[in-house]
MIMAR-774888 format. One line per 2 residues: number of its first residue (from 0); for each residue x, y, z of C-alpha. Coordinates in steps of 0.02 Angstrom, whole numbers, plus 50000, padded with zeros to 5 digits. Layout:
% residues N
NUM	X Y Z  ...
END
This chain:
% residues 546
0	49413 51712 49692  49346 51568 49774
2	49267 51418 49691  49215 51238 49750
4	49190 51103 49644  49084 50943 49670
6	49043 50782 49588  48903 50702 49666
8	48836 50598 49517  48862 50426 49461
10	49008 50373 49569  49187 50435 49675
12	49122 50585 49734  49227 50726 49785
14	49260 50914 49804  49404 51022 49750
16	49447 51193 49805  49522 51321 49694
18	49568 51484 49748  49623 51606 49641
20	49681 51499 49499  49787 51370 49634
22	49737 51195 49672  49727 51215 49869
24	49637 51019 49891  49553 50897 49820
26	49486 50744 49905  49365 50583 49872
28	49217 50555 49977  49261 50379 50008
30	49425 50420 50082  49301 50506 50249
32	49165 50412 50232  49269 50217 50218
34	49130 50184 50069  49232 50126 49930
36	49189 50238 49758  49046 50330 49868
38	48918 50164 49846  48814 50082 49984
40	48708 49939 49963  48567 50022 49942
42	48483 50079 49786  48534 50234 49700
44	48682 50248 49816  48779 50335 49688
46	48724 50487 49735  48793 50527 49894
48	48876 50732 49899  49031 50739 49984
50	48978 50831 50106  49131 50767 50208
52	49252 50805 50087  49188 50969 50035
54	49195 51018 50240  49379 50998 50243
56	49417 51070 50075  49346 51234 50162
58	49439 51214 50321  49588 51186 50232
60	49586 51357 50183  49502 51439 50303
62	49342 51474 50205  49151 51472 50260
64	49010 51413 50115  48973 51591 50111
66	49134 51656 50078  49117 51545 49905
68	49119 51655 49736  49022 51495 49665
70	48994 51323 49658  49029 51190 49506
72	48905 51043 49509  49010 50919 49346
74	48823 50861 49279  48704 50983 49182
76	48526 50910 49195  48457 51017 49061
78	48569 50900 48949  48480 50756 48982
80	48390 50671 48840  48271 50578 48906
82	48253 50403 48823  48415 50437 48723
84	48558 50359 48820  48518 50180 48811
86	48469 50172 48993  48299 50129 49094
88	48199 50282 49066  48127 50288 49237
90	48326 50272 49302  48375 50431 49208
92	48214 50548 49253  48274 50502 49442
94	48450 50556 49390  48399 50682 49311
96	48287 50756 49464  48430 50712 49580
98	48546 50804 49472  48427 50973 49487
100	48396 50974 49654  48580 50996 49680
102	48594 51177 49739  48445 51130 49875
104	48548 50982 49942  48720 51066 49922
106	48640 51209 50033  48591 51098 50153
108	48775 50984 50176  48851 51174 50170
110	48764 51275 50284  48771 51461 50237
112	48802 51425 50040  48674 51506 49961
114	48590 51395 49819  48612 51505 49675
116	48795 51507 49690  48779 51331 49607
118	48840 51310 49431  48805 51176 49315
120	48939 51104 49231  48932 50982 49088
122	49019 50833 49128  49130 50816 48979
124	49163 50991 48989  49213 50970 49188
126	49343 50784 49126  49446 50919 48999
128	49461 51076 49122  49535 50957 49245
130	49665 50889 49116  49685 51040 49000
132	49676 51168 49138  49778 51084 49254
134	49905 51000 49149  50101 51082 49143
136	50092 51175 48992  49950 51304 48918
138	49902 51250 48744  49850 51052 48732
140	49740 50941 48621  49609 50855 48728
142	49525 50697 48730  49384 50637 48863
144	49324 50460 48855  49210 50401 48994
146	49084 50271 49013  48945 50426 49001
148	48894 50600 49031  48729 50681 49030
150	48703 50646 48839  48869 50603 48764
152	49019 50483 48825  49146 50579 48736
154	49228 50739 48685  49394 50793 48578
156	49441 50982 48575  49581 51088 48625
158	49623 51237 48752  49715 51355 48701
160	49767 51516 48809  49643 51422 48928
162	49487 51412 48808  49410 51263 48752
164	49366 51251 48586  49239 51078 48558
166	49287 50979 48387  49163 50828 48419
168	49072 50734 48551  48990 50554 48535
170	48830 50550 48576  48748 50424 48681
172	48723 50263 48694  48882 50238 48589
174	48997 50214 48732  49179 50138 48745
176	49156 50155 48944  49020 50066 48951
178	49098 49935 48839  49214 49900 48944
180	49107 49908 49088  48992 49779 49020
182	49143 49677 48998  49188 49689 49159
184	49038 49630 49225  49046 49496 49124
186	49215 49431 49180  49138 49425 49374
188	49184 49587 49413  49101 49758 49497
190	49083 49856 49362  49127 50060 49356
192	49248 50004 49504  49361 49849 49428
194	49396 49906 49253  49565 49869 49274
196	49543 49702 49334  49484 49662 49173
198	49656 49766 49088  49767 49647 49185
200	49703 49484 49148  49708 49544 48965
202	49888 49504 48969  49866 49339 49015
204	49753 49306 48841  49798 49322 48657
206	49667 49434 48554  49570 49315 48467
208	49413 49374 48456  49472 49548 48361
210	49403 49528 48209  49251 49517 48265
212	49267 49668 48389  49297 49762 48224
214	49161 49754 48151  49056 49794 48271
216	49166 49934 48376  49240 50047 48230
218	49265 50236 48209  49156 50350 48102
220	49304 50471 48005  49211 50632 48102
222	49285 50615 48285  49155 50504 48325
224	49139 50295 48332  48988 50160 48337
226	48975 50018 48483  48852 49908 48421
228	48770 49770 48530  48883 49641 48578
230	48843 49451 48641  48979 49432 48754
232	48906 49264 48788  48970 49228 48615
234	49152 49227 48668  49138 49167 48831
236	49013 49103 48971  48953 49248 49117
238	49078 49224 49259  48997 49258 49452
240	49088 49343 49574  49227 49235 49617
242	49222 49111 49485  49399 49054 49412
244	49402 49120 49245  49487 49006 49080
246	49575 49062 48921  49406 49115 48843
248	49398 49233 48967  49584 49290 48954
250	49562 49301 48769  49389 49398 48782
252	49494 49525 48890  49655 49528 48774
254	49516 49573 48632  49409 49713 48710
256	49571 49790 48777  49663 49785 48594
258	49509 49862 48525  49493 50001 48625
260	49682 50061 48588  49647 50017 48415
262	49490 50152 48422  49579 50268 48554
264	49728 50274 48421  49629 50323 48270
266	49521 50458 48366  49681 50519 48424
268	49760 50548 48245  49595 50623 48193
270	49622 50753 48345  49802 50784 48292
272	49776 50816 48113  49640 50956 48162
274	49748 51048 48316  49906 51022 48270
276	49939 51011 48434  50113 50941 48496
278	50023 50893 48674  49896 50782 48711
280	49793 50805 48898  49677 50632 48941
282	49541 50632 49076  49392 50511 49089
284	49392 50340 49164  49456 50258 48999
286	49608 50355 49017  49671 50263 49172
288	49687 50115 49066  49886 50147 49075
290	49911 50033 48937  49808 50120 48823
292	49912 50252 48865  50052 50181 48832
294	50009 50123 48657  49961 50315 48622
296	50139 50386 48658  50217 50251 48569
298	50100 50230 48394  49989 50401 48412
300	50062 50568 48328  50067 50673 48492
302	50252 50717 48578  50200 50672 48722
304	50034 50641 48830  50000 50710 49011
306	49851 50598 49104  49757 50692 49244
308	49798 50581 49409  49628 50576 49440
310	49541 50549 49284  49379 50470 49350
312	49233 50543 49399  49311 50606 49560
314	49431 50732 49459  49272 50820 49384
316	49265 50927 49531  49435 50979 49529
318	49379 51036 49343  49225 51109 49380
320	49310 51216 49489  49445 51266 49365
322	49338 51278 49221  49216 51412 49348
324	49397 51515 49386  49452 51503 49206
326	49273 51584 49156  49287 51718 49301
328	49445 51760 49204  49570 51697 49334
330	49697 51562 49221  49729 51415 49300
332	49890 51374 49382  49950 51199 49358
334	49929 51056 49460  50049 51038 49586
336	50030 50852 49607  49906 50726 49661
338	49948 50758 49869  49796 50865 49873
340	49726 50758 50035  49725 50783 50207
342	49891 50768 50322  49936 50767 50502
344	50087 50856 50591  50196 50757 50678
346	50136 50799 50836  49945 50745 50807
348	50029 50587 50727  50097 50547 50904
350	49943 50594 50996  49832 50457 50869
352	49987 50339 50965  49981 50370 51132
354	49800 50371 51117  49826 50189 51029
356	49936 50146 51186  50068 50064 51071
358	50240 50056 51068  50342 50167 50932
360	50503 50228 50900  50565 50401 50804
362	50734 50345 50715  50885 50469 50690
364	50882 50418 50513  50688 50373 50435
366	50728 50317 50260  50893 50211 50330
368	50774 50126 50449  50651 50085 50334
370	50726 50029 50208  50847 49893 50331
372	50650 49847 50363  50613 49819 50163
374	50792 49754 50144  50744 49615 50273
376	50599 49570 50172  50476 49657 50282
378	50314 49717 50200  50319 49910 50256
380	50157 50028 50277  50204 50180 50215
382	50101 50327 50287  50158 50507 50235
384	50108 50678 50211  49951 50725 50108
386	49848 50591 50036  49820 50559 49830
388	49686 50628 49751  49650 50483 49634
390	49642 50284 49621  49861 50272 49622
392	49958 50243 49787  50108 50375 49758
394	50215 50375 49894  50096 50442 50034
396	49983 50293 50074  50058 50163 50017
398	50125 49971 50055  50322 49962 50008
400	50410 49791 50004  50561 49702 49906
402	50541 49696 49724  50685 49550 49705
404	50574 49406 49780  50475 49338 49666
406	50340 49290 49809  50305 49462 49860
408	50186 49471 49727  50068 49330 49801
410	50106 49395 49968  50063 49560 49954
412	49876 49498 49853  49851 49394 50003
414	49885 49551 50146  49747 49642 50022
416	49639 49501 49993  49643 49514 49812
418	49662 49396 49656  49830 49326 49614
420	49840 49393 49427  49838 49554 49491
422	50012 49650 49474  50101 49754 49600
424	50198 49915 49543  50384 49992 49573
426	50417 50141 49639  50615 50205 49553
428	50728 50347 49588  50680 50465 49407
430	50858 50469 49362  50895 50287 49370
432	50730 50213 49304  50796 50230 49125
434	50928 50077 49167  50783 49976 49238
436	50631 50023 49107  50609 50066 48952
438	50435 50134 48830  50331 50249 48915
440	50366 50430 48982  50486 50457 49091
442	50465 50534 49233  50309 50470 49259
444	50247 50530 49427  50068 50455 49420
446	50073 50274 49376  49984 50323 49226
448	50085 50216 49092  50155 50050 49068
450	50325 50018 49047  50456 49886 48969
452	50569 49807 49120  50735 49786 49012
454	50787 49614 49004  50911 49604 49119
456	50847 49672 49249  50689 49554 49269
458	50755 49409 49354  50836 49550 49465
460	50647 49632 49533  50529 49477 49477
462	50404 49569 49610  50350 49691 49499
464	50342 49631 49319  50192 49577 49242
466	50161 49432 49155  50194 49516 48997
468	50362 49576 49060  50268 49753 49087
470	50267 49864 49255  50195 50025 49310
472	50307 50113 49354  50280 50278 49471
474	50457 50381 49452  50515 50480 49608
476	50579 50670 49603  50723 50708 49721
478	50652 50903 49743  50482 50835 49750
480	50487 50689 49852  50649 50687 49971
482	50606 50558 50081  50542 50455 49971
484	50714 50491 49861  50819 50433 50015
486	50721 50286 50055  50759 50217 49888
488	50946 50251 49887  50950 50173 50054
490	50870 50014 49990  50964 50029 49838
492	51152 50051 49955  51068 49881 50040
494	51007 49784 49908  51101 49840 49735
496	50899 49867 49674  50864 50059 49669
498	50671 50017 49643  50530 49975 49798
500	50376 49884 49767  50221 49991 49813
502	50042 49946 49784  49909 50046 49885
504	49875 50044 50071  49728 49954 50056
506	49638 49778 50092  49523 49733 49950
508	49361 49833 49938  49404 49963 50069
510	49484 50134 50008  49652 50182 50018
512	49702 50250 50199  49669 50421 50236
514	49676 50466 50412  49787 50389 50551
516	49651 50281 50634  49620 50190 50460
518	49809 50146 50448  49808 50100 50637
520	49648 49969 50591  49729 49899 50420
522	49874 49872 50535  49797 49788 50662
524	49704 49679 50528  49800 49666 50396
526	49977 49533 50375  50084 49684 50392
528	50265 49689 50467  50297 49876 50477
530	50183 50024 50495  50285 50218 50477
532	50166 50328 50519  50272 50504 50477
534	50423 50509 50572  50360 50367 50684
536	50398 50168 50675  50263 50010 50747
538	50331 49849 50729  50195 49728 50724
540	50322 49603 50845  50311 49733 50966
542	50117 49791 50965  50071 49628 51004
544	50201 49578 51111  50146 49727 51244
END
């Protein structure tokens, strides 16, 4: 069976296709559309269907709108309580209409789908298909924590033999998404976009403020917790866009974040003592707070935790989807990985270059060419395969550079455009990164969780640890990845440093690169040495030398 999934409320929206119980693709809106999280400056821009995205999903596989078995919409209007969410009333009836209208609209993006193929799907419910249905093992504990669904902002249950059993929800406006998103805008940033802004310049501040946070952010002892109203002006002054921010503002940060793994830790050992589950499967836009994450594994009771790579709003359609094939009685495979984008042969790659009129090479050897690039201190664009489904860089469009200077970390925030407190990540062969890093999972394929860079080793790859002596680290998989394997043992034969700095391809407030012309443009615009677009090298000495 066939089934389509969309998110096309809030923000980052996206389809998924699932056909009989297999992941075929999955892809963000923004990455077609060059709209970073789906928004325009317009009012209600939210709401935009990826009608783009859900167009190639289909002709990935070959499939008409009619030749659909159904449709999964992540948002159930009839959910709604009006007046109940802590929200302008007039805001949420618009929503709310939007949100109903659905199977009209998605008719109209997807000519030939007829409307009552549409299926509502709660939102919380849509967060835990797409971890617990699509994590690596069958039977899981699961814990959603967003900023907000239709009535609720959280839910704790488990799957098991692929059914979901719902042990509590929190309803509205109790929120620790929204907590954090207020704090976000707070600190100068966009909120429901820069969250993790605001989780990086936490470790530049000390938690100060956490006894206060405690009373008024606690849990309840049912699977629940309270946010009361907080003056955030009572820690530190509104920052505007841009503003340079002080050690109140560090400290404010440091606080919220501590809170929130206090809270996350407690719900989590309430979970635990009623599954009994060994597993824990995370989805929600709190649970790309990697260091959250982190603290879970290391103080929480579960063996180990498996994050969804796209835990946002975006990965709701890849679980509305699942959660439609799981109720059609077809089990859910699991996910194969986060390259659920589109990709170009080889071939088209070269046409997009000829078409560019500039110079390239094809090297013998790929990874030994690129990495003499990286060895040489050259910042690399990295262009490969399928694109991520998610917010993480992974291999496929990504910017690679030297992890053992200690400026790469300035210059690659200036080629994005982005503020200097900001870390960059390493990318390690699996089987090594236990010399480098310790704490955290390992492998850890999705950039998910922090890690521990061993003491030795930092004055060795100052690039990519965090002020804290922290990095996020993304492990590679020899079977999985074999490129990416041999680029790093390259650099690694070059440099004695098995790990590569990579940080999204990406200058601040665009999306990631998706197709070639985007990585042609960011190129072109962008302080870059090195573009490798598949099996194909640009030198930026050469384009604009010709």
């Amino acid at each position: 069976m066939r089934f389509l999934g969309i998110n096309a409320i809030f923000h980052d929206p996206a389809a998924a296709l699932v056909v009989d119980g297999e992941v075929v693709a999955a892809a963000e809106e923004e990455r077609f559309s060059r709209r970073k999280h789906g928004k325009r400056p317009v009012p209600f821009s939210a709401w935009e269907p990826p009608e783009l995205a859900a167009a190639w999903c289909l002709e990935q596989a070959g499939l008409r709108p009619e030749d659909l078995d159904a449709v999964a919409y992540s948002y159930d209007p009839a959910l709604v309580e009006p007046g109940g969410q802590g929200q302008d009333e007039r805001w949420e009836d618009l929503r709310t209409t939007y949100a109903r209208r659905a199977p009209a609209f998605l008719s109209t993006c997807l000519p030939g789908l007829d409307p009552a193929q549409v299926r509502f799907v709660p939102h919380h419910i849509a967060h835990a298909a797409s971890a617990g249905l699509a994590a690596p093992y069958r039977d899981s504990a699961v814990l959603v924590c967003d900023g907000r669904g239709e009535a609720v902002s959280h839910l704790a249950g488990h799957y098991r033999d692929g059914e979901l059993t719902v042990l509590a929800t929190q309803r509205l406006p109790h929120s620790l998404g929204l907590m954090y998103e207020d704090v976000t805008q707070h600190l100068g940033f966009l909120r429901s976009s820069d969250e993790y802004k605001v989780m990086a310049l936490a470790s530049y501040g000390r938690p100060r403020f956490l006894p206060e946070l405690r009373e008024l952010v606690h849990t309840t002892g049912d699977g629940g917790f309270r946010v009361e109203q907080v003056d955030w002006n009572g820690y530190a002054k509104a920052l505007r866009k841009g503003e340079p921010w002080s050690d109140d503002h560090a400290d404010l940060a440091a606080s919220v974040q501590a809170r929130l793994e206090e809270v996350l830790l407690e719900l989590t050992a309430w979970l635990h003592e009623r599954t009994g589950e060994r597993h824990l499967t995370m989805a929600g836009g709190v649970a790309l707070n990697c260091v959250a994450n982190t603290r879970l594994l290391a103080e929480g009771p579960f063996d180990d935790i498996w994050v969804q790579p796209a835990a946002g709003d975006s990965g709701t359609a890849l679980g509305g989807a699942l959660h439609l094939a799981q109720a059609h009685g077809e089990p859910a495979a699991p996910m194969p990985g986060a390259d659920l984008g589109r990709g170009w042969s080889d071939a088209e790659l070269a046409a997009w270059l000829d078409v560019a009129r500039v110079p390239y090479e094809r090297p013998a050897d790929l990874a030994a060419a690129v990495a003499a690039e990286l060895a040489a201190d050259r910042i690399v664009a990295w262009f490969q395969g399928r694109s991520e489904y998610g917010p993480r860089a992974l291999g496929r469009r990504s910017l690679l550079a030297h992890p053992g200077r200690p400026g790469n970390t300035e210059r690659l925030n200036d080629v994005k455009g982005r503020e200097q407190f900001r870390p960059i990540a390493p990318m390690v062969l699996a089987e090594r990164a236990p010399e480098i890093f310790t704490r955290g999972p390992m492998p850890s394929p999705y950039m998910l969780f922090v890690h521990d860079v061993r003491p030795e080793w930092r004055d060795r790859v100052p690039a990519v640890v965090h002020v804290d002596g922290t990095a996020r680290v993304q492990t590679v998989e020899r079977a999985r990845d074999p490129l990416l394997a041999r680029l790093l043992e390259e650099f690694d034969a070059r440099t004695g440093l098995p790990v590569v700095v990579n940080t999204s391809l990406n200058t601040a407030g665009r999306p990631m690169v998706d197709d070639p012309r985007d990585a042609l443009e960011c190129f072109g615009s962008a302080p870059v040495d090195v573009l490798v677009l598949g099996p194909y090298v640009i030198r930026r000495g050469e384009v604009f030398a010709s």
